[in-house]
C-alpha positions, 0 to 999 in steps of 0.5 A: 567227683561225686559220689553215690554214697554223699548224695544219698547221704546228703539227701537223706537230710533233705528227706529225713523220713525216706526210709531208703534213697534210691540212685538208679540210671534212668534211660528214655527207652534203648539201653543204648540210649545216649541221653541216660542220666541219673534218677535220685528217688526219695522212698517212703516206707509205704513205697510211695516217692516222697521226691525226686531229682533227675541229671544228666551226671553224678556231679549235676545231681549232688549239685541238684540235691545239695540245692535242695537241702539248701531250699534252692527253687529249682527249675 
């Protein structure tokens, strides 16, 4: 099972310059919402995103990020 603490540190070698990794859970309006899924955000220390990566669970998104850092193109 994925972990929060592997994926930042996994996407910390894609983003190697991101002053922090961010993993929030994003919702399209109601916090209710059944269509939450999790946001991984890469952030530069002036603030701006440097990347992202969105999935509908943990185990997608360390599956997207390790994609990532194997320069997998994803769709």
């Amino acid at each position: 099972m994925a972990d929060v603490d592997d994926i930042k540190a996994i996407a910390k070698q894609v983003w190697p310059d991101a002053d922090h990794i961010d993993v929030d859970l994003a919702r399209s309006g109601h916090t209710s919402d059944p269509d939450a899924s999790f946001r991984l955000s890469a952030i530069h220390s002036d603030g701006s995103i440097m990347g992202q990566a969105i999935a509908a669970d943990l185990e997608a998104l360390d599956a997207k990020v390790r994609a990532l850092l194997r320069g997998d193109v994803l769709t």
